[in-house]
C-alpha positions as CSV (number, residue, x, y, z in Angstrom):
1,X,-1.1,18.1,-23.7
2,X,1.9,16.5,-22.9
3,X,5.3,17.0,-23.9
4,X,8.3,14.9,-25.6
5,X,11.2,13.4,-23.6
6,X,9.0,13.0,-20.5
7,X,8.1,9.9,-19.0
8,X,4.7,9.5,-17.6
9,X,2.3,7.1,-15.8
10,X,-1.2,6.5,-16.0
11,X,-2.8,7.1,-12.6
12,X,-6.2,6.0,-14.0
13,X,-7.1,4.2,-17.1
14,X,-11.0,3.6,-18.9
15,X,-10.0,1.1,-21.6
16,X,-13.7,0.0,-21.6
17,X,-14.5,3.6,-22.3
18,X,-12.1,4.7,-24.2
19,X,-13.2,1.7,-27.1
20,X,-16.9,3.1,-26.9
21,X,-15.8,6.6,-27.6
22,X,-13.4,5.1,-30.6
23,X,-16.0,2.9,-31.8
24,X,-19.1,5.6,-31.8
25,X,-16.8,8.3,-33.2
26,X,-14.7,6.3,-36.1
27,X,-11.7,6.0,-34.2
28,X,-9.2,3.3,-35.2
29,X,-7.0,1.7,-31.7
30,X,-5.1,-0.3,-34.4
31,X,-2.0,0.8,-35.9
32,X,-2.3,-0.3,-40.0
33,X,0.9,-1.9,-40.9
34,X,1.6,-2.5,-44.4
35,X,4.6,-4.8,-44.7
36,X,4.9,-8.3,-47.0
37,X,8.0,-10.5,-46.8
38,X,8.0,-12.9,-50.0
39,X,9.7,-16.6,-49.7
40,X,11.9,-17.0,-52.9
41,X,10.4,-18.4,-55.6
42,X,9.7,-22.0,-55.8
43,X,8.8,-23.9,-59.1
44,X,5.3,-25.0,-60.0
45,X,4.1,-22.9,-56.7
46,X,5.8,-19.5,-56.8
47,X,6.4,-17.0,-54.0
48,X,5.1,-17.2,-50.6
49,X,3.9,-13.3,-48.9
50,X,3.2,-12.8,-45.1
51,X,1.6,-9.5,-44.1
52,X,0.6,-7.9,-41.4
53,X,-2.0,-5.7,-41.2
54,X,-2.6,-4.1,-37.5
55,X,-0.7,-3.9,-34.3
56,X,-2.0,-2.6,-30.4
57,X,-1.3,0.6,-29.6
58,X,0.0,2.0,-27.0
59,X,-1.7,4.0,-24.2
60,X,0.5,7.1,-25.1
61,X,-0.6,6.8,-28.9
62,X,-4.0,5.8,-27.9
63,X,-4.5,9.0,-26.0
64,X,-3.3,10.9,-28.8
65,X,-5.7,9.7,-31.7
66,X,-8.5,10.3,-28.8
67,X,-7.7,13.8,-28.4
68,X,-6.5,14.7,-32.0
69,X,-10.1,12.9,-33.0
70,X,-12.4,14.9,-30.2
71,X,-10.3,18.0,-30.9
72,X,-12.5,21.5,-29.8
73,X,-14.9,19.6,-28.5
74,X,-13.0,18.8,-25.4
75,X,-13.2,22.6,-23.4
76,X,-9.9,23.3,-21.5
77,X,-10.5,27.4,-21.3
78,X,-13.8,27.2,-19.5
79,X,-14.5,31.0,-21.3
80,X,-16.6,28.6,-23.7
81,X,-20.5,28.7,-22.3
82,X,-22.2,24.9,-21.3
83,X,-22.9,22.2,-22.1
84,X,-19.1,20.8,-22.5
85,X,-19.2,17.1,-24.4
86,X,-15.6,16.5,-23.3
87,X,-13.2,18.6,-21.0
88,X,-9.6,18.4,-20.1
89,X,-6.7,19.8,-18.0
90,X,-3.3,19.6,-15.8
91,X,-3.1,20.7,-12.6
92,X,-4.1,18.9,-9.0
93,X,-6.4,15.5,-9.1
94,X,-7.6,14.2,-5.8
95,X,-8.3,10.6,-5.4
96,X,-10.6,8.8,-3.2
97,X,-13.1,6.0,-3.2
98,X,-17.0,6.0,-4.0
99,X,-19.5,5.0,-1.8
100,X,-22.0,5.0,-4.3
101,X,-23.5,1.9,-6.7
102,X,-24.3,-1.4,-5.5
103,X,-20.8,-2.5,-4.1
104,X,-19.5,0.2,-2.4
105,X,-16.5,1.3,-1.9
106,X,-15.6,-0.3,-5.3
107,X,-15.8,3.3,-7.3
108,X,-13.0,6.1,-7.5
109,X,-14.1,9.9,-7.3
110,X,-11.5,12.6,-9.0
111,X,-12.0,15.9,-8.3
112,X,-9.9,18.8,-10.0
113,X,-10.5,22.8,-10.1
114,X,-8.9,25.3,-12.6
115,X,-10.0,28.6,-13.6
116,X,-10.6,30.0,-16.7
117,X,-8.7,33.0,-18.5
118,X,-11.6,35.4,-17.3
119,X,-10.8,34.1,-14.2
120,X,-14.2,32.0,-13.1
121,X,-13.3,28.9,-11.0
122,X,-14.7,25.4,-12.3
123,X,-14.6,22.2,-10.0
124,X,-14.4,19.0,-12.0
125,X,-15.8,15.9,-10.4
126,X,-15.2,12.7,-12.1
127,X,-16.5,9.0,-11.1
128,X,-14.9,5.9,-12.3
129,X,-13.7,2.7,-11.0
130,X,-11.7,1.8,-8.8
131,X,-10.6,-1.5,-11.0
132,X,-9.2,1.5,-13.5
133,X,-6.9,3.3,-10.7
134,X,-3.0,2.6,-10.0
135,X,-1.7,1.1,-7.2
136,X,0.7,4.2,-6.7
137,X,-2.2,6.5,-6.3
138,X,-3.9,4.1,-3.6
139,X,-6.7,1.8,-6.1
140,X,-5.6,-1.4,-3.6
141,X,-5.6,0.7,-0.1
142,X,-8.6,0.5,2.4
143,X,-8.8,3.8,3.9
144,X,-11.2,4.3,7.2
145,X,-14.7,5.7,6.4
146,X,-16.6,8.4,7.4
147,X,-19.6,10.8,6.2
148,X,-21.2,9.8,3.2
149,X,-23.8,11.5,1.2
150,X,-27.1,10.3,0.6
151,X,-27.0,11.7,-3.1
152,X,-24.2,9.1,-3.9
153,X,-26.4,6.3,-4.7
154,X,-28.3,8.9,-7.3
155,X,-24.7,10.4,-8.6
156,X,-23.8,6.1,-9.3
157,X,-26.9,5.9,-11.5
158,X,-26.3,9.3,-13.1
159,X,-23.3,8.3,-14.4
160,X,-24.1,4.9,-15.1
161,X,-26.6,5.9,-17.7
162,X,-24.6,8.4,-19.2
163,X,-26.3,11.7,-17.5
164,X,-30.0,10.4,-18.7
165,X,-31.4,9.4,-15.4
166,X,-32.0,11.4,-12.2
167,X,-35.2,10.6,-10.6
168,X,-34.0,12.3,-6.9
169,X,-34.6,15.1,-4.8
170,X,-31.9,16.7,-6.7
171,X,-34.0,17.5,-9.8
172,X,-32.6,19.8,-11.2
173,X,-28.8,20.2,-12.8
174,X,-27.4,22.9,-9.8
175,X,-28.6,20.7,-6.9
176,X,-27.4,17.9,-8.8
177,X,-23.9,19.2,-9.7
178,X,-23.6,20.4,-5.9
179,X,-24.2,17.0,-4.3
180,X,-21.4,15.7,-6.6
181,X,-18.9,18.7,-5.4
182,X,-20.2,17.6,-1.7
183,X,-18.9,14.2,-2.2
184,X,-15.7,15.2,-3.6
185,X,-14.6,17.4,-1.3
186,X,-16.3,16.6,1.9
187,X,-17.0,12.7,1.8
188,X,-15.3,10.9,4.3
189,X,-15.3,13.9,6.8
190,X,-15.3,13.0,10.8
191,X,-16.1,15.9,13.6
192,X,-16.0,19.3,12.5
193,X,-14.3,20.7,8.8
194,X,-11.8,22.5,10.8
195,X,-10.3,19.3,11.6
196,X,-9.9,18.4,8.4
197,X,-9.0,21.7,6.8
198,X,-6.3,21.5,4.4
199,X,-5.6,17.6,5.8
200,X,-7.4,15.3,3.4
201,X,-5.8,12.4,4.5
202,X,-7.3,13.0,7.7
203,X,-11.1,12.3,6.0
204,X,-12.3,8.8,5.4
205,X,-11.9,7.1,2.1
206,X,-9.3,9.3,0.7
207,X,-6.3,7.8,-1.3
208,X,-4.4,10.4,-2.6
209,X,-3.6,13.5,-5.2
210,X,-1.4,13.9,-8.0
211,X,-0.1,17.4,-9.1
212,X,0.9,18.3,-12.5
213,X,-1.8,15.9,-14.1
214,X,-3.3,15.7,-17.4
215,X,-6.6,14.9,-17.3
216,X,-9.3,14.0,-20.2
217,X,-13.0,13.4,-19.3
218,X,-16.6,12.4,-20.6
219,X,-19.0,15.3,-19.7
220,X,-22.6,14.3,-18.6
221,X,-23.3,17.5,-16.6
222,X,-22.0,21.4,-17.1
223,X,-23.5,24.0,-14.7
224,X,-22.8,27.5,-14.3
225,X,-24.1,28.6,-10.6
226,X,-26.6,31.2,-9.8
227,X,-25.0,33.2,-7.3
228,X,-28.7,34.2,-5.8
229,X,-29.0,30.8,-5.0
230,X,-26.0,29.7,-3.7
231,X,-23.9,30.7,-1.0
232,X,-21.0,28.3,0.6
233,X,-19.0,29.3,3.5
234,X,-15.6,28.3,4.6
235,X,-16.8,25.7,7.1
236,X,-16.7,22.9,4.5
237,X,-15.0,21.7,1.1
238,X,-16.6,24.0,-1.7
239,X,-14.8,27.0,-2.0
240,X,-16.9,29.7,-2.1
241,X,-16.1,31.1,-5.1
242,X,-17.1,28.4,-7.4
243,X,-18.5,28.7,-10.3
244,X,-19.1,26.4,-12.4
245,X,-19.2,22.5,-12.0
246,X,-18.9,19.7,-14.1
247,X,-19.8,16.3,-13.8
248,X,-18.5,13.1,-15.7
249,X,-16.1,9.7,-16.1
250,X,-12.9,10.0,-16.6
251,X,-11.1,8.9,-19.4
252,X,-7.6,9.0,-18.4
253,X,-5.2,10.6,-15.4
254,X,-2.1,10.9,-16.6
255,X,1.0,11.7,-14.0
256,X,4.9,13.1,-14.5
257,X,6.0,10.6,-12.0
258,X,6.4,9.3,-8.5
259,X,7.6,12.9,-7.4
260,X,4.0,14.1,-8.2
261,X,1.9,11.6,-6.1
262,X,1.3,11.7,-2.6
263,X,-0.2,8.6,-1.2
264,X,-2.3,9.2,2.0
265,X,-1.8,5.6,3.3
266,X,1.7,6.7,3.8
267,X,0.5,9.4,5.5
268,X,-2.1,7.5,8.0
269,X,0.6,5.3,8.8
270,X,3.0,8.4,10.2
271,X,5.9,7.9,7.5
272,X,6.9,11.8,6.8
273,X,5.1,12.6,10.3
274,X,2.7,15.6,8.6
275,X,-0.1,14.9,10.1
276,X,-1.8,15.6,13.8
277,X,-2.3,12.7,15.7
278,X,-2.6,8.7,14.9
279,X,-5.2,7.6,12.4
280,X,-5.9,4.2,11.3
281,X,-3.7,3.0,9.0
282,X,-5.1,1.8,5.6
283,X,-4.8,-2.1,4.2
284,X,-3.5,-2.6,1.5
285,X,-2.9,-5.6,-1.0
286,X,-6.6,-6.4,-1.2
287,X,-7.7,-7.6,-4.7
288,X,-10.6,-5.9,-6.2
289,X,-13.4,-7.7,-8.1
290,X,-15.2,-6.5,-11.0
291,X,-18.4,-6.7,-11.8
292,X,-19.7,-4.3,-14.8
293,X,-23.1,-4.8,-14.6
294,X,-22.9,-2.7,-11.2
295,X,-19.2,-0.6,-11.4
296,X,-18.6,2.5,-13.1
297,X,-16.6,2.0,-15.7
């Protein structure tokens, strides 16, 4: 993924992450330079060498050793049967807050679809931290609430151990994954879906979406849907043709540019006047605090 000559921003960033996967897989996040520059020669002591030996990289090149490192195992055709370790893609990534975990409202739910090239439709949800989102995609607004689901407290300590815990009514990995494509896509809601159709900005805790995204994620869930089981109608946010979803944590969002990002606080507040009727406008400016021992990272 990406492409030279194109500047891009990082609408989300896991740097805690990121380090884990480098560290359990052998990847270095240094870049080895091997210079010396020698003092002239001075008599009785000789020459004096300075080297340095590492440097900080770069998001850009940090992303790159990640990918080039996890290689195959990161799925982007979804034609390759579960589980997926890693996944990845560009298209659409929705942004909104969490209402899971001990302090709510302090995570960031991303939710992207794509289909595969037999044509099966997979919905990506991925839960981070707010702490890890850019300002430009809304990680500093306060949008108004709404609905939220009772699985999002179970979803929080799903991915907080790392897809090893899930002692809930939603035993098993369908119900599971389905709960998590509920809050993606329908958390936040107010009134009826037909109000909101279309409108996400209209739906509490919403921040935004980015089109033309790269996206890399940590996969702790991969279901492919019985279709005997499940059947989802047009009255709500999964599409009914799904089928296959994914849950996991972000690694990175990765955006072409302003022109890509539409920020729903702007929208609350009436700026480009595409939305029906007033809402309440979002604050902004509000630092957030961080506390790992409860967050998503």
């Amino acid at each position: 993924m990406g492409e030279l000559g194109v500047i891009r921003s990082y609408a989300y960033w896991s740097d805690r992450r990121i380090r884990d996967i480098a560290s359990a897989n052998g990847i270095a996040l240094e870049r080895r330079v091997s210079w010396k520059a020698k003092t002239a020669s001075i008599p009785l002591i000789g020459g004096l060498e300075f080297a340095q030996e590492a440097r900080t990289l770069d998001r850009a090149e940090v992303a790159r050793r990640i990918e080039t490192a996890i290689g195959d195992h990161a799925v982007e055709d979804f034609v390759t049967p579960p589980p997926a370790a890693f996944a990845k893609g560009v298209g659409r990534v929705d942004f909104a807050q969490f209402t899971g975990g001990v302090e709510k409202r302090q995570g960031v739910v991303m939710h992207t679809s794509t289909r595969s090239s037999t044509g099966a439709r997979v919905d990506v949800c991925m839960f981070g931290s707010l702490q890890n989102t850019a300002d430009y995609v809304g990680g500093s607004d306060q949008p108004p609430e709404g609905w939220s689901s009772s699985a999002a407290r179970t979803i929080a300590l799903y991915i907080q151990s790392r897809g090893t815990i899930n002692n809930s009514q939603w035993d098993d990995p369908e119900s599971l994954a389905v709960e998590a494509l509920k809050i993606a896509t329908e958390q936040g809601v107010t009134g009826t879906w037909n109000e909101h159709e279309d409108k996400p900005w209209t739906r509490g805790f919403t921040l935004g979406h980015a089109t033309e995204s790269e996206w890399f994620a940590q996969i702790y869930s991969d279901v492919v849907l019985d279709k005997d089981r499940w059947t989802f109608d047009r009255d709500g946010g999964i599409s009914p043709d799904v089928d296959r979803i994914l849950i996991g944590a972000p690694l990175w969002v990765r955006t072409p540019g302003a022109h890509a990002v539409t920020r729903y606080r702007d929208l609350r507040r009436g700026s480009d006047g595409q939305h029906d009727g007033p809402l309440t406008p979002g604050l902004d400016g509000q630092r957030l605090r961080r506390r790992r021992d409860t967050m998503i990272e």
